[in-house]
DOPAVEX-182790 format. One record per residue (C-alpha): x, y, z; residue in one letter. Coordinates in steps of 0.1 Angstrom, whole numbers, plus 5000, padded with zeros to 4 digits. Layout:
% DOPAVEX-182790
XYZA/...
//
This chain:
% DOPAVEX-182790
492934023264X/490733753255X/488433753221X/485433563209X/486433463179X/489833523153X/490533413117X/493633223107X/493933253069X/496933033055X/496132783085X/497832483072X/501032613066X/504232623084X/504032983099X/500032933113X/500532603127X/503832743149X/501333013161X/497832833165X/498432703198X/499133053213X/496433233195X/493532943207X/494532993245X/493233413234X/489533323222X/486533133227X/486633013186X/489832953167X/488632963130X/491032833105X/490832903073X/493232693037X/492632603004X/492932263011X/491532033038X/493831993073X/492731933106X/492232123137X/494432043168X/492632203194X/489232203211X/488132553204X/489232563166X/487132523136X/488432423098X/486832643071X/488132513035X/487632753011X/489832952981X/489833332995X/490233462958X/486933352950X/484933692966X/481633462974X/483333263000X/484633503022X/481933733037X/480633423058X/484633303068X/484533673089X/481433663103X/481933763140X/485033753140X/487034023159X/490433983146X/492433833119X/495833703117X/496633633073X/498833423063X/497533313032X/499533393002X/501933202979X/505133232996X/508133302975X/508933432936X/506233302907X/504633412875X/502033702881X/499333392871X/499933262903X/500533552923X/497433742912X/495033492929X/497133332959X/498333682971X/496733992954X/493033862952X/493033702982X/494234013001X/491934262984X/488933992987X/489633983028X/489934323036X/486834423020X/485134183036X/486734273069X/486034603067X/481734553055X/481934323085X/483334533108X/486134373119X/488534493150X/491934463128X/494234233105X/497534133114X/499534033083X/502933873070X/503934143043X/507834043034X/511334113042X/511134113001X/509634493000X/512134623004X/515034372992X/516934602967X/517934802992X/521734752997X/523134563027X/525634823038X/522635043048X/520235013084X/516435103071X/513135113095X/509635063082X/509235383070X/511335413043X/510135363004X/509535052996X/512134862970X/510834532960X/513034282952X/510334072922X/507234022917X/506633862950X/508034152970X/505234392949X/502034232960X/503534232996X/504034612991X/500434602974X/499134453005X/501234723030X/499534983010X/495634803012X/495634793047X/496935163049X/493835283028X/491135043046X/492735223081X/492435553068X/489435493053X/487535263075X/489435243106X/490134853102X/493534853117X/495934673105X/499734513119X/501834373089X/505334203096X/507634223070X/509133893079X/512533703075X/513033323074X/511433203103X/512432833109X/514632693143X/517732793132X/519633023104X/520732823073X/523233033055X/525033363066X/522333633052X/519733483075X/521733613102X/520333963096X/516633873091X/516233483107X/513033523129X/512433253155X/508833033156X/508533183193X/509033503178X/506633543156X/504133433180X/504733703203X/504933943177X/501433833164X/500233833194X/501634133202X/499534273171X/496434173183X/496334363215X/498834703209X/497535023204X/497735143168X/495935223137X/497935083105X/501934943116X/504734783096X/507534653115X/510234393112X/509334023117X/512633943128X/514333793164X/517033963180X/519933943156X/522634193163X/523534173122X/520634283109X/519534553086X/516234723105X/516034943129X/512634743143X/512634993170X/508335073162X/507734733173X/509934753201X/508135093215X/504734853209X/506434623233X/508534343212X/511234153230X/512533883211X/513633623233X/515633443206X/519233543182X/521133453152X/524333533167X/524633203185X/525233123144X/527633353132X/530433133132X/529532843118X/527633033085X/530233303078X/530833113047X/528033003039X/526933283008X/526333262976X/528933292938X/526033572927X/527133912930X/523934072930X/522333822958X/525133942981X/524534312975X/521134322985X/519134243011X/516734062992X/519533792979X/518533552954X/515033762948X/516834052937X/519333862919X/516633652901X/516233842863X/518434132873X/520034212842X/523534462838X/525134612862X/525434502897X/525334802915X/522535002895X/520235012923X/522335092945X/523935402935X/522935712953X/523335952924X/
//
């Protein structure tokens, strides 16, 4: 599948720049899209600065464009006056745009996070109710539930990846169960951009026998992780936290952040 033309958002950070080089060899125009100015590192790609919760600027940013892969967002627990521009107007401002455009689909980094207070002695899929874990984990669910509606509504389909820590390597033992690999992701972006589907939320994970998802949508969509955590267990196995609640739940230090009383209140089945 090759396209003319697909929009990073986020494009400077750590997560677009492990993918750029495998999205630019599937179009003629790599547009890249941050806050801040960066540079291009290939021949077909194009820098774009602009602030995607300012409404103004992003009708012309998805002009032509068949596809967009959005990574912009502020990427871990803050104060609703950050998150509300960084993640929540950013995301409603796109999609819009996207959808007047008519643009093919969005594939988008939702969160591990959505669903973080759900204990870690349980095995959930994507379709279960979400269960954020803070502030950060709502817009995420926020998000999940935008593209939903602009699918249903305007057939702008839509691939989000609730993802784990993606990095080389595993740092501590709960990233065993959610650690995604760099080469990972890419296939599994990539593998958004050509599957079959009209609105999916799977597991941004690598192949970690540990883990807490059944990813077994993307798998059907054709995911293979080629990468595991288990090469790590030993060496993390202690490696966890003194916090009580960040060891219950999946969302560790997120859920743990502000929870106040008992540990095992959201956990309790009845």
């Amino acid at each position: 599948m090759h396209l003319e033309r697909i929009l990073v958002t986020g494009a400077a950070g750590k997560l677009a720049r492990s993918v750029r080089p495998r999205l630019a060899a599937l179009c003629d125009e790599l547009r890249l899209t941050d806050i801040a100015p960066f540079e291009a590192s290939g021949p077909n790609q194009t820098v774009h600065v602009a602030d995607l919760a300012d409404g103004r600027t992003v009708p012309a940013l998805v002009q032509g464009v068949n596809a967009i892969v959005h990574f912009a967002s502020y990427p871990r627990e803050a104060d609703w006056s950050v998150l509300l521009d960084a993640n929540l107007r950013t995301a409603i401002n796109l999609w819009e745009a996207a959808a007047a455009a008519g643009v093919d689909r969005i594939v988008y980094a939702s969160s591990h996070h959505a669903v973080g207070y759900y204990p870690r002695s349980v095995r959930i899929d994507a379709r279960v109710p979400s269960r954020p874990d803070g502030r950060y984990g709502l817009v995420k669910v926020f998000m999940e539930a935008l593209a939903q509606m602009h699918a249903d509504k305007h057939g702008l389909r839509a691939f989000g990846m609730r993802l784990g820590y993606c990095g080389p390597e595993p740092l501590d033992k709960r990233m065993l169960s959610h650690w995604l690999h760099p080469d990972d992701l890419a296939q599994l972006v990539e593998l958004g951009l050509t599957a079959e589907y009209l609105h999916e939320v799977v597991y941004g994970i690598s192949a970690n026998t540990a883990t807490w998802y059944d990813n077994s949508r993307a798998e059907a969509l054709g995911y293979r992780p080629r990468h595991s955590a288990d090469a790590f267990t030993e060496r993390l196995a202690t490696k966890v936290t003194d916090n009580p609640v960040a060891e219950q739940y999946q969302g560790g230090s997120f859920a743990a952040d502000g929870h106040v009383g008992d540990p095992d209140r959201p956990a309790r089945t009845r």
